[in-house]
N, C-alpha and C positions, 0 to 999 in steps of 0.2 A: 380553515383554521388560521389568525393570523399568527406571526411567526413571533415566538419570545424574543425578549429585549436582550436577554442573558441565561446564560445555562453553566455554569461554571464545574458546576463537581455535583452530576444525578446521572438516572438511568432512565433511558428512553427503549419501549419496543417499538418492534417494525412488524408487520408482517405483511407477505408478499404472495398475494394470491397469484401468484401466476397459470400461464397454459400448459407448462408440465409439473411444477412443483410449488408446493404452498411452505413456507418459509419465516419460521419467528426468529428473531433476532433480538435479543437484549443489548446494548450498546451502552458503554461507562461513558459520559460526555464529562471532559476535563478541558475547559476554554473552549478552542479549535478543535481540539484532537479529540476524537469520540471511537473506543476499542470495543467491539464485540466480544460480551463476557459469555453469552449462551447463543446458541445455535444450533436450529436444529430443524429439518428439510422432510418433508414427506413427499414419493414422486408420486403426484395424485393424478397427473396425467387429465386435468379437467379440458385441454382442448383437443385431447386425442382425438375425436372424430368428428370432428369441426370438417373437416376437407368430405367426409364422408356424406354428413345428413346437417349439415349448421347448427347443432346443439353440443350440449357438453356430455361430456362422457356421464354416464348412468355410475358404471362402477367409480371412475372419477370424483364424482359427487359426492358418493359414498366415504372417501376418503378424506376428501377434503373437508368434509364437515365433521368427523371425526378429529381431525387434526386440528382444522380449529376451536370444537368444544374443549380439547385439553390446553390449546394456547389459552383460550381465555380463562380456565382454571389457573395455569401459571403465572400471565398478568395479574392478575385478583391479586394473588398472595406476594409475588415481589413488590407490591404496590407503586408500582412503578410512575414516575412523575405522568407519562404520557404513553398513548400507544398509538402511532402511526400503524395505518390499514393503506396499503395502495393494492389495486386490482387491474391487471394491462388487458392482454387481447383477448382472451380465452372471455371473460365475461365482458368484456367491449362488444364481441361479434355475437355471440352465439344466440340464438332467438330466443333459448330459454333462461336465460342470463337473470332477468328482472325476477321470475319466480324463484332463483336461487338465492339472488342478493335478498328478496322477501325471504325466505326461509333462514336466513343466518340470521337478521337482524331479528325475527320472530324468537326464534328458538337460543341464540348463543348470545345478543346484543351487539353485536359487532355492526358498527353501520357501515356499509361500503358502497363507495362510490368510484366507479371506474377510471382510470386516467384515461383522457384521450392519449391518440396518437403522438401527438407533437408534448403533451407534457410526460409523455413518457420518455420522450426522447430528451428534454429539459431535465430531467431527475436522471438519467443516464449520463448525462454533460457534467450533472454538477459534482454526483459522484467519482467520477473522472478528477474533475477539480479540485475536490475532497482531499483525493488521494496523493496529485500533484499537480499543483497550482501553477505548475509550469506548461502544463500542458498545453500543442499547437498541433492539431490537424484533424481529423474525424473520427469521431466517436461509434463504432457499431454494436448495437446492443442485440442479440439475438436470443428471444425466446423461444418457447415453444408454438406459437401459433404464429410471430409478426417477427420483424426484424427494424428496429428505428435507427436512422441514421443521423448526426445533428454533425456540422463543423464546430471546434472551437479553435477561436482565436485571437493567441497568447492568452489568455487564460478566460476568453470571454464569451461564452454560448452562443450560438447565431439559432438560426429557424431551423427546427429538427423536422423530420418528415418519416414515416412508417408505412412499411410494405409489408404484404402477407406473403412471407419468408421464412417465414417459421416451417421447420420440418412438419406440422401437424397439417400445414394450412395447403401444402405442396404437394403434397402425396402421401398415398397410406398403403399399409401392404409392404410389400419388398421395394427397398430403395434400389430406384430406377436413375443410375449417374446422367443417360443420355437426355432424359425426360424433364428430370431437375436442373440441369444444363438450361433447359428451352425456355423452361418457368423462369430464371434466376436471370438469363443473359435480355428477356424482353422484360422484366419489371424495373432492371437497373438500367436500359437503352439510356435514359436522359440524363443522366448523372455525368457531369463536367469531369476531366481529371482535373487531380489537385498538384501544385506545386511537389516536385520527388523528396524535397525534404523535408515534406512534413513527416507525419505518422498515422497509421491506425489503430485506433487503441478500442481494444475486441472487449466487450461485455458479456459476460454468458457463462453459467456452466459449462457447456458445451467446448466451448474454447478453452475455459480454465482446466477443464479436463485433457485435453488434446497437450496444452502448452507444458502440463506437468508428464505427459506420457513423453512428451520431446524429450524432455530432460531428463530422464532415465533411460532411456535409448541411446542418448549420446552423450552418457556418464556427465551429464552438467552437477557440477560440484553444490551451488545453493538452491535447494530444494525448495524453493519460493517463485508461487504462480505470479505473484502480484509484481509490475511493471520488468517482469521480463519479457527482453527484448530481443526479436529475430531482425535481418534484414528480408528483405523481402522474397530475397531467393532461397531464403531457409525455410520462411513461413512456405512459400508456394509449395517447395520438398516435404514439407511435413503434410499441407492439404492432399496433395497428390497422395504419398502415402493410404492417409487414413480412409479413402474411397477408394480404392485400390482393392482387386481383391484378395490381394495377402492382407494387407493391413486392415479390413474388413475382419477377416478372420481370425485375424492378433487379437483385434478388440472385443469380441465376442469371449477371449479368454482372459483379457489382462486382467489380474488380478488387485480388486480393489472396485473394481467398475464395475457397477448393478447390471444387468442386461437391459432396462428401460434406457440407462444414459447410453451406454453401449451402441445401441439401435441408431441415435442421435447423431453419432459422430462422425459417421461418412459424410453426412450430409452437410454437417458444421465443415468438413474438411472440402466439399467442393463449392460453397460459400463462400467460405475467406478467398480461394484461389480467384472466383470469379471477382470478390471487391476490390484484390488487389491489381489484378489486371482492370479495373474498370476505373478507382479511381488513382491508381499510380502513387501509391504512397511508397515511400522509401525502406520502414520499416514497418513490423505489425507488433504492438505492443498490449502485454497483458494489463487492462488497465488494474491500478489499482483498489478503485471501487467501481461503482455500479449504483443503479436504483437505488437499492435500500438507502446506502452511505448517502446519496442525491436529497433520499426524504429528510435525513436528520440535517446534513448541512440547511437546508432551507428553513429546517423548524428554526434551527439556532439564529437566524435571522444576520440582519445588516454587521452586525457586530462582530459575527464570525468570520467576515472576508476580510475584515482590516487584525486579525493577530494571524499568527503565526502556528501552521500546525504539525511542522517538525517543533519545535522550540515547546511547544503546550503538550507535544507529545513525551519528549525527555523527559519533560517535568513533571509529567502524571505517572513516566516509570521510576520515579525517582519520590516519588509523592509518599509522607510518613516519612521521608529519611531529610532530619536536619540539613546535613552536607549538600543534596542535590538543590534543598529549595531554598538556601540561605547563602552557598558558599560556591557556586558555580558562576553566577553573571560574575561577581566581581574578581574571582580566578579569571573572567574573559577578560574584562577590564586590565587587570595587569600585567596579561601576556601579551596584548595591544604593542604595547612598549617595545615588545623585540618583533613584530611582524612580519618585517623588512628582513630577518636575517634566517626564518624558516625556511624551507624548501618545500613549495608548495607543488600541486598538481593541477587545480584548479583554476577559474579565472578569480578574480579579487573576492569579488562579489560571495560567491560559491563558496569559496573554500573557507571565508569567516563565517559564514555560515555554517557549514561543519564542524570546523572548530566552537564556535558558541556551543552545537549540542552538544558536543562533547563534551566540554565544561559542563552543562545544565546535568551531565552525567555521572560526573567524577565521583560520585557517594554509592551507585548502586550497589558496589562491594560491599557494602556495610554489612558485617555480622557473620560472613561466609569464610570456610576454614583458609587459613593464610595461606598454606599452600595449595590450595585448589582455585583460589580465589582469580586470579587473572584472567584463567580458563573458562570459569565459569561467567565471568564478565562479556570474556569475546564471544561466547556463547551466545548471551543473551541481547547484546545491541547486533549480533549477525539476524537474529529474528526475532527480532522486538516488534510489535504489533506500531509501528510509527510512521508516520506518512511521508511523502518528500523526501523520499530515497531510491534512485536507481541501485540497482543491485551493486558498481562499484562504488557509488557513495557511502552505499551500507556496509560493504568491506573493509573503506577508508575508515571511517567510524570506528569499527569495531577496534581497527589493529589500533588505533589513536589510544583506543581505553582502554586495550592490554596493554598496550608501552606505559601508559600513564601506572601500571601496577606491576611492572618486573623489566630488567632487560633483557631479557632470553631474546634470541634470537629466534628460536623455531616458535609454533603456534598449532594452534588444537586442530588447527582446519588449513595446512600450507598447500594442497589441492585449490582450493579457493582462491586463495591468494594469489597463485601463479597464475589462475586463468585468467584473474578479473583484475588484477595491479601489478603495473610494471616494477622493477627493481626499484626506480626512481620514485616513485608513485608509493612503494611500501617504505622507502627512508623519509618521504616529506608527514606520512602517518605518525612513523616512530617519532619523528624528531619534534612534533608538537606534542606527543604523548610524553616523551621522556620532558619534555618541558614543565607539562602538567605536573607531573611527578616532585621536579626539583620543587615548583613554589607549592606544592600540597607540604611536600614533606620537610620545607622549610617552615610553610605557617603552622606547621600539626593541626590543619585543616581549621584553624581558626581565621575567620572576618575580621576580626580587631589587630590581627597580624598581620594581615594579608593587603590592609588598607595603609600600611606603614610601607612596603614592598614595592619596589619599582626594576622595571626590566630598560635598560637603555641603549640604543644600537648604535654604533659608530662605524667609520667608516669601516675598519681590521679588526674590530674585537664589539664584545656583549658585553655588560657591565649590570652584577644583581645590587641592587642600592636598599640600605637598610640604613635607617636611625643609630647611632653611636650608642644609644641607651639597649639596644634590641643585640648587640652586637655577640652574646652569648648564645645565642640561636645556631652559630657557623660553628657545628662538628664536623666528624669524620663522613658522619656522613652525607651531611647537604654538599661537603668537599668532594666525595663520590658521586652525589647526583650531578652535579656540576660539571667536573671530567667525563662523564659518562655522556652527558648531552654536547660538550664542547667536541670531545672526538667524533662526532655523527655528523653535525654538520661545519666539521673543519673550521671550527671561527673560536679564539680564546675567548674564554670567561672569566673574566674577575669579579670579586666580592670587594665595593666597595660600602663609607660608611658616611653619612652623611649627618658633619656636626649639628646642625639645625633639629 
């Protein structure tokens, strides 16, 4: 299929045959940034005995074509622009694979045609990429029959390659840690270490299950699988763990885990241990996409790698509200002016980039009761569906866009805060949030005000410059906003006017 020119504002499906779960996904695609509206996983376990007799599971089968006859009733009717079909190992290996792919396209219309190895591991990459484009070090994708490994670097795919590593494909029956050991440490012999600070960034159920069990375990305050980050001594603590046979037996109860994913996890747990000892990466990182997000980035084509998809993402949760889509760039534009006198945490580059989303944000309050309202904002940029945020990024964000709506001092979530931003780190938040603040509530969120507005830094003091004509805009309170951002970050502010 080749790839569209543009895809601005429609709905793409995915579905994702894979060797333990078959998987639709609806996707809103806004520019760059495309968010998953429906979702919904059957574990059809199609390569459960693949290691056993090279075919696919009988009951398998059974389920999987049931899941997909109702997928393709629910395509039909969202009429969706398009529906991507990808199929990995499970019908790659297995011998009766071609009469099954016959029987969907017979009976349901679905034409499927399997990814190889290496573009499975290329749609893993990109999805990575998707998610942050910053991304530099090794991609693991681990299903249920195969496990694909690709590097990227700084943000650019190399040759991926696929191993039968998949728990389906390694043993069946009771997980054997010493056995799986043997399988794991002779399939990955030839694999190079990498440079220690790169990263590995883990694909898979499997792991996204594991990464979020971490996180209640050791009371991690953001409850988001996507790009959190262990060092490698924590990842290895947790793999150990979950093969272990205590933690074997936790997860057999932890509540919320099927006993099909349950089964999975030891062996996802002596996995990661073995890739991180084999190739020496620093950290192991939840990526934040995967395949599916891989397929839509590619449909979206050439065009989607030159915007921007924090920025397309703001703007699609801001999307229907005037303020976000009219009145945010040029709110960036005019804080420009004092840049030099914030207090930042990032390097140049970074941190006006966070600032920009944040502007692209300043409208999402729109309509929400006034005193619940700031709360509810930090709420929702802490776990907004947006790409190109480590978790203190997403923090920094959020506190920007509460400052930018109250000055309290406390926050809905100061658990969070402390673990994930220094003192200094939450006043350079506040102090571009209460900035926001001053020129919102100076323009009364008007563009034709806001384009008369100017912010200018001097050596010892900030200076807000307005038109002589406009000069009735300076009350009590833009005087209050003012004070309020001058004492944060220690530098006087004056309202000057300029005759012209």
């Amino acid at each position: 299929m080749p790839p569209r020119r543009q895809a601005r504002d429609c709905q793409i499906g995915v579905i994702d045959i894979g060797s333990n779960s078959v998987r639709f996904v609806v996707y809103h695609v806004f520019g760059r940034a495309f968010t998953p509206i429906y979702n919904e996983k059957v574990l059809a376990g199609l390569g459960r005995d693949l290691h056993k007799n090279g075919c696919l599971s009988v009951a398998g089968k059974l389920l999987a074509l049931s899941a997909l006859k109702r997928f393709k009733i629910i395509a039909d009717n969202l009429q969706l622009e398009d529906v991507l079909i990808a199929a990995t190992a499970a019908l790659r290996d297995a011998k009766d694979a071609p009469e099954f792919i016959q029987e969907v396209r017979r009976d349901i219309g679905f034409d499927i045609s399997p990814l190889s190895g290496t573009d499975e591991a290329l749609m893993s990459a990109l999805g990575v990429l998707a998610g942050e484009p910053r991304a530099h070090g090794l991609c693991a994708d681990l299903g249920g029959a195969s496990l694909e490994l690709i590097p990227i670097d700084q943000g650019n795919p190399g040759q991926g390659s696929t191993y039968k590593l998949g728990p389906f494909s390694v043993y069946e029956g009771d997980f054997n840690p010493l056995k799986a050991r043997q399988v794991i440490t002779s399939a990955l012999s030839a694999i190079a270490k990498s440079a220690m600070e790169q990263d590995l960034y883990l694909v898979g159920g499997a792991w996204r299950n594991l990464a979020l069990i971490h996180q209640k375990r050791t009371s991690y305050p953001l409850r988001l699988a996507q790009n959190y980050r262990l060092s490698a001594g924590e990842a290895k603590q947790l793999a150990q763990w979950a093969y272990s046979p205590q933690g074997r037996d936790v997860l057999k109860s932890w509540p919320g885990l099927s006993p099909r994913r349950a089964e999975t996890l030891p062996y996802a747990g002596l996995l990661l241990e073995a890739l991180l000892d084999r190739v020496g990466a620093g950290h192991a990182v939840i990526a934040p996409g995967g395949l599916r997000d891989g397929l839509v980035y590619r449909y979206l084509g050439p065009l989607a790698e030159h915007e921007n998809a924090l920025f397309d993402g703001c703007r699609d949760l801001a999307h229907g509200n005037e303020q976000g889509v009219g009145f945010g760039e040029p709110l960036f534009d005019v804080l420009q002016g004092a840049t030099s006198v914030f207090p930042s945490s990032f390097h140049h580059k970074n941190e006006n980039r966070l600032r920009k989303a944040a502007c692209l944000l300043v409208g999402i309050g729109k309509g929400l009761h006034p005193e619940h309202k700031a709360k509810m904002v930090f709420r929702t940029v802490l776990y907004a569906p947006i790409f190109g945020l480590t978790h203190k990024e997403r923090c920094y964000l959020a506190l920007m866009l509460y400052a930018s709506y109250t000055s309290k001092s406390t926050t809905p979530n100061e658990n969070t805060l402390a673990q994930l931003l220094t003192p200094d780190e939450q006043k350079a938040a506040r102090a571009y949030g209460y900035a926001m603040r001053l020129a919102v509530t100076l323009s009364a969120r008007s563009v034709a005000v806001l384009k008369h507005l100017k912010f200018k830094h001097e050596p010892e003091a900030l200076f807000v410059i307005l038109p002589g004509h406009l000069r009735a805009l300076i009350n009590e309170k833009i005087i209050l906003r003012t004070r309020e951002l001058s004492q944060l970050i220690d530098v006087p502010i004056s309202v000057e006017y300029d005759p012209s």
